[in-house]
N, C-alpha and C positions, 0 to 999 in steps of 0.2 A: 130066629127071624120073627119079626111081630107080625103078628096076620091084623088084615082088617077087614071087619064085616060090615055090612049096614043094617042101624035097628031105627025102626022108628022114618023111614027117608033120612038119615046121616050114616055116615060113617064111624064109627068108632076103628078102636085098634087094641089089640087082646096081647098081653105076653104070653106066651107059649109055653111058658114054666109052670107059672102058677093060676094061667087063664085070669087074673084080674083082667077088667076092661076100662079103659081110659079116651078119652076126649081128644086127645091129642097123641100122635104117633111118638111123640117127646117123650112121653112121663112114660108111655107103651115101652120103651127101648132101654130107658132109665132101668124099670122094672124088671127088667129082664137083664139087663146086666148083673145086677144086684142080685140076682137070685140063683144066675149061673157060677158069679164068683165068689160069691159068700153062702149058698147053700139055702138061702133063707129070705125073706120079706123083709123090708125095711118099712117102719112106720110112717116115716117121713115121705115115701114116696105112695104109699098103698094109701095115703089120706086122700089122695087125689082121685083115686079109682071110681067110676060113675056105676051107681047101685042100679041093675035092672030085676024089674020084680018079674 
C-alpha cells in the first residue's frame, strides 16, 4: 500500500518497497507494483521520483 506523507505543505506518496517518493499517488503504485512483481526498480518509472535533500 503507498503511504503518503506531507513535505514542504504538500503531499507527496512513498512506495513502501523501495521508499522512492513521487508527486503523484499514480507513479507511487506504478512503483510499487513493479517492485513487488519483478523484485526490482524500473528506470522508466523511478525517473519520475521527486529528490528531497
Amino acid at each position: 500500500m503507498v503511504k503518503q506523507e506531507k513535505y514542504k505543505g504538500k503531499f507527496i506518496f512513498v512506495c513502501e518497497s523501495c521508499n522512492f517518493r513521487y508527486a503523484t499517488r499514480e507513479w507511487a503504485e506504478k512503483c510499487e507494483h513493479h517492485c513487488e512483481t519483478k523484485h526490482s526498480c524500473s528506470l522508466e518509472i523511478t525517473k519520475h521520483a521527486i529528490k528531497i535533500k
